[in-house]
Every structure is written in C-alpha cells, then in structure tokens.
N, C-alpha and C positions, 0 to 999 in steps of 0.2 A: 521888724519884718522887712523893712523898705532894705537893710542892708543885707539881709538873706538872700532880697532876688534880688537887686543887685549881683551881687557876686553868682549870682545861677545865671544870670544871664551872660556876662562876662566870660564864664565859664563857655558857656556854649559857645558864644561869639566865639572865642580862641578856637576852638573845635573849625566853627566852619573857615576861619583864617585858616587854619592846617587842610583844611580841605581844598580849599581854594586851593592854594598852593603846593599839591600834590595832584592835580590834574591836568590835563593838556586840552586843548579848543575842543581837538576830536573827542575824547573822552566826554566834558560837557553838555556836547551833542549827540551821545550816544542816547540806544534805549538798551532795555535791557531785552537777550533775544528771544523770540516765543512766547514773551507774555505782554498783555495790554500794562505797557508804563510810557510814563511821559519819559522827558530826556533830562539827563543827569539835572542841567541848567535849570531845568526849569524846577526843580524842586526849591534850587536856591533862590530863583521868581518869587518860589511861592513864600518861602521865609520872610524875604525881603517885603512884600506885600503885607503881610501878618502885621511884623514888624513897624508898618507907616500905619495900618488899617483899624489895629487897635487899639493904639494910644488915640485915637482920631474918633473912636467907637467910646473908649472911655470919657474923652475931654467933652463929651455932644452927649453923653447919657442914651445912648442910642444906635445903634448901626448905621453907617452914612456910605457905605461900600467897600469895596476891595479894589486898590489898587495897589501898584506898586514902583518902586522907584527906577526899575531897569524894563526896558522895552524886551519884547523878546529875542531882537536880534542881539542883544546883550548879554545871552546866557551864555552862550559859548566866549566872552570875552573877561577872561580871567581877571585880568586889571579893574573891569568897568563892576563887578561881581564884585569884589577885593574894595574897592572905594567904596562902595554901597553898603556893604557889610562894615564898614568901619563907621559912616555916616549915622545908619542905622542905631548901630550901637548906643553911639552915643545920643543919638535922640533916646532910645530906649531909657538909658541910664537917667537922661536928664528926667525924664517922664516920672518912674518910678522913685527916682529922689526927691519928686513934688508931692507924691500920694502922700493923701489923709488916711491916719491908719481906723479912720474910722469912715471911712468913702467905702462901704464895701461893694459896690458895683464896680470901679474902679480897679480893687484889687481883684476881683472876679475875672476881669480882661487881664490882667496881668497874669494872676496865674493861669489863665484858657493860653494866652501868648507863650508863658515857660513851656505848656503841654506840647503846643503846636510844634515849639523848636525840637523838643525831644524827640517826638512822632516822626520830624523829615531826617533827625540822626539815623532810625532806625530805618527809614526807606534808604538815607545816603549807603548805609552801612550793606544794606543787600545790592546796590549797585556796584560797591566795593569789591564786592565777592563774588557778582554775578559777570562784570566785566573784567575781573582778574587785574584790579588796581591796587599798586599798594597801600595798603591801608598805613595811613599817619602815625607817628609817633602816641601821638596826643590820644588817639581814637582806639588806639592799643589798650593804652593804660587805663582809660577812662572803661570801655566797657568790657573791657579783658577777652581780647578777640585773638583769635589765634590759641587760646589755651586749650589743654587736652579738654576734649566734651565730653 
C-alpha cells in the first residue's frame, strides 16, 4: 500500500510541477471572473498546507491545524511555490514510507491527503479553462482534456 501512494503522490506532485511551470505571477494571482473563487496561488497555498497539515494530523493522532509552508505573498511567486512543492513532496514521501500498514488512522490522512490533491487538480483544471491557459502537457494526458466531449 505504502508504494501505491507513494507513486499517487509523486504522480500528482509532477502534475503540479507542470503547472507550476506553465503559469506566469499574473496568472497565479488571477480569479476566475464572475464567480466567488480565490486566486489561482492560493489553491497551491492550500495544497501546500494539506501537505505540512496532515502528516502533522497523522503523527499527533489528532488535528493540530492548518498551516502552510508559503505565506500568501508567495503565491504569485512561481520559484517560491516550485521549492515548496518539491520540499513538500518529499516530506510527503518520507511520511508515507514510515506508515504502519496497520496505523489505520494514519493511512486514513493519507488517503483524505491523495483526495485533497486530486480535488485542487480539478479546481486547477477549471482555472485552466476559465482564464484561457494552456493546459500542460502532463494534465493533457493525465485527464484527457481537450478530447471531443
């Protein structure tokens, strides 16, 4: 199990490297226009927060809050997003490399964490389309975007 997610998570991390990397400051700090949404960055805030919040939730047996590793003037800053999501990761990695596969509150956060990443793809993904970005390589293939509907 531990090398399942693993690899799901890895998986997704590359996802939001390709996103990273296909946006500009402005874009980051967009909203999307006419409807209540927060700004591109701060979805990857909230990742990043997930990311620190619930290994932190799992190791305490407990909920101990939600924070995150980028301030918010760091969402529009591509690099500082890009380091964070790298960092993250590999806390991630190391985290679920330690899980008891008999800890099942443990893997519980783990997998509520996979859901969370997937959840902000599919908000990333309407931001994609709503601000007229192009959509990554990676994000193509991954959820077959762009195909006849």
């Amino acid at each position: 199990m531990n090398e399942l997610l693993r690899r799901r998570f890895s998986r997704a991390n590359t996802l939001y490297l390709d996103f990273v990397d296909a946006v500009s400051a402005e874009q980051l700090g967009s909203h999307l226009a006419g409807l209540p949404s927060d700004t591109v960055g701060h979805q990857l805030w909230c990742v990043l927060g997930a990311r620190e919040s619930y290994p932190r939730a799992a190791r305490a047996g407990e909920w101990k809050g939600f924070t995150s590793p980028v301030t918010a003037g760091e969402t529009t800053d591509a690099a500082a997003l890009r380091a964070a999501l790298v960092q993250t990761s590999a806390d991630v990695d190391d985290w679920i490399t330690g899980l008891d596969a008999g800890d099942e509150a443990s893997l519980t956060y783990a997998l509520a964490l996979l859901e969370h990443e997937t959840q902000h793809h599919g908000q990333l993904i309407r931001y994609l389309y709503g601000l007229g970005i192009d959509r990554p390589e990676s994000w193509q293939r991954q959820y077959a975007l762009d195909e006849d509907f």
